[in-house]
N, C-alpha and C positions, 0 to 999 in steps of 0.2 A: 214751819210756816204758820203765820198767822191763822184768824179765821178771817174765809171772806165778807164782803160786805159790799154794798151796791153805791154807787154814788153818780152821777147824773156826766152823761156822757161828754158835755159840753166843759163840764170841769176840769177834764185832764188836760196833761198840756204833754209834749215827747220831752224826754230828755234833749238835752243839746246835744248829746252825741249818737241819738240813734240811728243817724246815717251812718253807723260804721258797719251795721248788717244790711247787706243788700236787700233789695224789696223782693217779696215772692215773684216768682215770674207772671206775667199775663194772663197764660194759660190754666195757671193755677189759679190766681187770685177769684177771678171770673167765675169759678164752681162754687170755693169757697165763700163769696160774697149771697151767692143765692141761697146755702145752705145757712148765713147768718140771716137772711132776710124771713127766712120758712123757721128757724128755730132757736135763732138768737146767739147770746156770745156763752157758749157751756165752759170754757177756761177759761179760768178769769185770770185780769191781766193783771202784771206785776207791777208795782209802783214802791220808790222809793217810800223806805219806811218812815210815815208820818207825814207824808206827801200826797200830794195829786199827779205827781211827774210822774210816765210812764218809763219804767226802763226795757221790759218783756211784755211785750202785745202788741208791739206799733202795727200791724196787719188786722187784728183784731180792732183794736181801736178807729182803724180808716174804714173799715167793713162797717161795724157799728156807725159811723157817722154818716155813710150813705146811705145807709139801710136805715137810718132815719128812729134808730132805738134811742128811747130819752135816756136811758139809764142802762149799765153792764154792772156787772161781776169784777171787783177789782179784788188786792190782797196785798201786802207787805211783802217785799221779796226778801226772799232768805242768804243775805251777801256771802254771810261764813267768813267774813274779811276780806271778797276781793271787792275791788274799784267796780264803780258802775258798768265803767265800759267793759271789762274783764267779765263780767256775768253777763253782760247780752250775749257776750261773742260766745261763752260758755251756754249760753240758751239756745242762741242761734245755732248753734254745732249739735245740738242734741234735737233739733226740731226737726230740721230744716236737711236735706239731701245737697248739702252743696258741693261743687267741684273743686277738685284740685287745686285749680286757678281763685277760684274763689276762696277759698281757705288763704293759699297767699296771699292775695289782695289783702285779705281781713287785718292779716299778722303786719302785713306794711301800715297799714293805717294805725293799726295798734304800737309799731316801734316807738316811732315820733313820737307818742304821747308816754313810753314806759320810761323812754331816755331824758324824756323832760322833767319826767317825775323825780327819774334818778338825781339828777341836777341840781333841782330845788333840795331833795334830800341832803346832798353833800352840801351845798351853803347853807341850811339851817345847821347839819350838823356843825359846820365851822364856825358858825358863829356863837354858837352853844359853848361851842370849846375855849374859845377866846373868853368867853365871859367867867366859865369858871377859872381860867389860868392866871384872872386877875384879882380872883380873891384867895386870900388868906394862901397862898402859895407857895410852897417849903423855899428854905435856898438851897438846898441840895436835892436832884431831882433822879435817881435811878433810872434810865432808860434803859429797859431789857426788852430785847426786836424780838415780836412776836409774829409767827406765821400768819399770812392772811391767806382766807381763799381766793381763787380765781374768781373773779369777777362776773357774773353772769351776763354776756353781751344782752343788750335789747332784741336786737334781732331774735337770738336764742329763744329769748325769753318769750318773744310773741308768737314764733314761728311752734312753740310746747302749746302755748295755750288756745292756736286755732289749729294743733292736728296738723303743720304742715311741715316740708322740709326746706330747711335751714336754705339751702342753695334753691330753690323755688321763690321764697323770699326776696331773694337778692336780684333774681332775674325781674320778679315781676315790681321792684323799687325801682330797677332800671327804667322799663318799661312805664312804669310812674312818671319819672324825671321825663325821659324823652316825648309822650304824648301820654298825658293825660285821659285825653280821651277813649287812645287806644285801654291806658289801664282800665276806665268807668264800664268798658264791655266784658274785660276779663274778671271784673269784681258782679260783672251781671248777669254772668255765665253763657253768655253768647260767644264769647272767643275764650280758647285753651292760653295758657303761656308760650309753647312753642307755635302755634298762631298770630298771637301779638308781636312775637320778638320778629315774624317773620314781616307783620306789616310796620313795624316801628323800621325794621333794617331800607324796608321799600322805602321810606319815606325820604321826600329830596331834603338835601341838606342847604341848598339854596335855592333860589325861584329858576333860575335856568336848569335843574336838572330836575325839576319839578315833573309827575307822571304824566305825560300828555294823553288827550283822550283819545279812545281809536274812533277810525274813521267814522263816518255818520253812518254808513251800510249797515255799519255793525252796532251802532248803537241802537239805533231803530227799533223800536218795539220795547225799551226797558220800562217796568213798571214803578211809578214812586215807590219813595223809600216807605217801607212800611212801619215805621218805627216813626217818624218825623212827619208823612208825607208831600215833601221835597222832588219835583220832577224834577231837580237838577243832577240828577244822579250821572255819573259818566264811568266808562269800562277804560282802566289804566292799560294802557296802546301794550307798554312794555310785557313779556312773558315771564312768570305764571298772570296770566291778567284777572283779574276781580273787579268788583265793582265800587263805586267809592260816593257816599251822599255828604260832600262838602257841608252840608246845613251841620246836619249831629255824629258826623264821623262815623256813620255806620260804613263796616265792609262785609263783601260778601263776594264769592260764598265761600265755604272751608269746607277741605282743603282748598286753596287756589288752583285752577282750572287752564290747561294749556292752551286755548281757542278763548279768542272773544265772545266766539258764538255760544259756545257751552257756556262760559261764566255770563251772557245773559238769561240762557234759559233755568239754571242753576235762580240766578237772582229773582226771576220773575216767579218762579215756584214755590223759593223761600216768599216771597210775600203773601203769596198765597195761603200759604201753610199759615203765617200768623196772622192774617187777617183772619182765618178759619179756626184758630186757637188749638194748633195743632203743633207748632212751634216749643 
């Protein structure tokens, strides 16, 4: 690794891909924001070699821009040959305590871009081929069939590089495809995978068999979402019942709760809990 060196805070800029590591939680950032404000940024952060783009510190770097420091600690990151995005997630995995879910999240997001990569690789290779085929080219040509390896699926391949397993992967792409938003909490470490799969399965498949709200008795007293805060929030009538904030798709609570009444005292507590940064 380079040597570090200081350069003025407002010059960096994120990588385009640093939304692929999810942000510190709430609870965390909020400590760590006061400990940058009392003593500054002591890791410095990583930036493409010969750049101001951040690829390792985006946390760092938002901390510092609150906290109102003209200037951080930056350095050259040390790729060793992978892809940008391939060493955040490899930074982010060695930092950062993330879950399960999160780790697959990360490897879904990583496929789509290692099978793209792959893609591009085979049409430049082909075209590479075609060009040399058309010069100086023998008339007789030996073709002797040489073994190839097996192919390293994407999946595979992303599911090695963020620590997760293969069949986790695949649940939590599903869960991708079918709501989104359900995946944006299992990449935020608020929902598990077999959590999501359970509210991706809940979810109507058309507006008539859509979750109806329970009764108003039993709504009564729910707390905005704390996440959004949204008083629209409503408790899904059907059993196991949870709570549901139509604004940011938050649910709640986990696991789902057999009484309305419990999944609102459940939900009012979780607010509590992260309004108090206890979450």
């Amino acid at each position: 690794m380079s040597t570090p060196k200081t350069l003025p805070t407002a010059a960096l800029s994120l990588h385009p891909e640093a939304a692929l590591v999810p942000e510190m939680p709430a609870d965390q950032y909020g400590p760590f924001l006061e400990d940058v404000k009392a003593r500054g940024i002591l890791t410095p952060i990583e930036v493409l070699p010969g750049t101001r783009t951040v690829i390792e510190g985006r946390t760092r770097l938002k901390a510092a821009t609150e906290a109102g420091l003209p200037a951080v600690p930056v350095v050259d990151a040390d790729l060793r040959g992978d892809a940008p995005n391939v060493y955040m997630i490899r930074a982010a995995l060695l930092r950062r305590q993330l879950t399960t879910g999160q780790r697959a999240a990360l490897a879904v997001e990583l496929e789509s871009q290692l099978a793209k990569r792959a893609k591009e690789r085979q049409r430049e290779g082909g075209r590479k081929g075609g060009q040399a085929a058309g010069k100086d080219a023998p008339k007789v040509v030996a073709i002797v069939p040489q073994p190839s390896p097996a192919p390293t699926r994407a999946r595979d391949q992303a599911a090695a590089i963020a620590g997760a397993k293969p069949r986790y992967v695949s649940e939590a792409k599903a869960i991708k495809a079918a709501a989104p938003e359900v995946f944006a909490q299992v990449k935020a470490g608020t929902l598990t995978i077999p959590e999501a799969k359970r509210v991706t399965t809940a979810r109507p498949t058309s507006p008539a068999s859509a979750p109806q709200p329970a009764p108003k008795s039993a709504v009564t007293g729910l707390a905005p979402c704390p996440f959004c805060g949204s008083r629209d929030v409503q408790i899904v009538a059907t059993p196991p019942h949870w709570v549901l904030c139509p604004w940011c798709q938050a649910t709640g609570p986990k696991p789902m709760i057999s009484t309305a009444e419990a999944a609102r005292e459940a939900w009012n507590n979780r607010g509590r809990a992260v309004k108090g940064g206890a979450a």
